[in-house]
N, C-alpha and C positions, 0 to 999 in steps of 0.2 A: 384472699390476699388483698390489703388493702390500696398496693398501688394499680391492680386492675380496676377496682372501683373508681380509684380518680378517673383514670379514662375514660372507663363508662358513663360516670357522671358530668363528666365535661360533652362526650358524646351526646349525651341526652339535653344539653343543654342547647343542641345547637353548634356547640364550638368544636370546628377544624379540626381535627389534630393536630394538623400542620398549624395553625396559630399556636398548641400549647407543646414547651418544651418540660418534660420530664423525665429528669435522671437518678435511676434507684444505685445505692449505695450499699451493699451487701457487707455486712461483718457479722462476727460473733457467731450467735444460733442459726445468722441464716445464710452462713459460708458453704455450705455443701448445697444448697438451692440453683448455683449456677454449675456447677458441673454439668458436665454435656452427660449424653445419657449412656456411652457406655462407660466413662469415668465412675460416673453414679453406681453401674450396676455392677462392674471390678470391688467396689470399698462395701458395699451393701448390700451383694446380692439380688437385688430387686429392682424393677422399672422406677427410674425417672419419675415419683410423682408430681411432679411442677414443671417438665421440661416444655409440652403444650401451653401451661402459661408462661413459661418463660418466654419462648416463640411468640406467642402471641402480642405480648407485650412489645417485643421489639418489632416485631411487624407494625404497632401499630405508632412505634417510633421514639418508644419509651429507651434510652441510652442507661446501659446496667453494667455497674460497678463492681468489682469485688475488691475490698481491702485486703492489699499484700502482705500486712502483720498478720490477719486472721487465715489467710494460706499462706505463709509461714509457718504459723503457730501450728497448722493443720495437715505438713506436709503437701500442703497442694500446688501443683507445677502448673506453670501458664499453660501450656499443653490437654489441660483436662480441665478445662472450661470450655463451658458452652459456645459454636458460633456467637461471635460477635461480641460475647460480654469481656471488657475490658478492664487489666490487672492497674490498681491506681497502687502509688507506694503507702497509701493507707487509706481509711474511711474518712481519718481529720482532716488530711491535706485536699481533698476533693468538698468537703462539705464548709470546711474555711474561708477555700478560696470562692467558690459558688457564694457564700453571706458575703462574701467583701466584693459579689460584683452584682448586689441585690437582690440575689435566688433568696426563696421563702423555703427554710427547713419545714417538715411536715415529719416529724418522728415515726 
């Protein structure tokens, strides 16, 4: 996943965590990525593959998003998201307003 690399990579460089702020924005294909894991395992039958890095990433202070059109569109309830990842009223209104207050998109 390529937002643990960023961490790792800033890790290895030396830099803080706590200097770097980064916030993932979940929509589309990778709307079911934040579900908590027994939400996960209700709709698919099976373990949570991502829930360890999900976790891990926000331990290590990475702030994670999920667009509320693509849980919509998904039937997905604020209630069946992972600890801590937080329902925005979209992907555009959060990644918008982040470019209009200098954040560097990284697709």
């Amino acid at each position: 996943m390529f937002r643990g690399s960023l961490v790792n990579l800033h890790a290895r460089a030396g830099i803080d965590p706590k200097d770097v702020e980064i916030e993932v924005v979940t929509h589309g294909g990778t709307t079911f990525d934040v579900l908590s894991r027994d939400a996960y395992r209700k709709r698919f039958d099976v373990d949570h593959p991502n829930a360890d890095l999900l976790a891990a990433l926000q331990a290590a202070g990475v702030t994670v998003y999920l667009c509320g059109q693509s849980a919509s569109a998904h039937g997905i309830a604020p209630d069946e998201l992972a600890p801590g990842v937080k329902m925005a009223h979209s992907a555009m209104t959060v990644l918008v307003r982040r470019q209009s207050e200098g954040w560097v998109l990284l697709p």
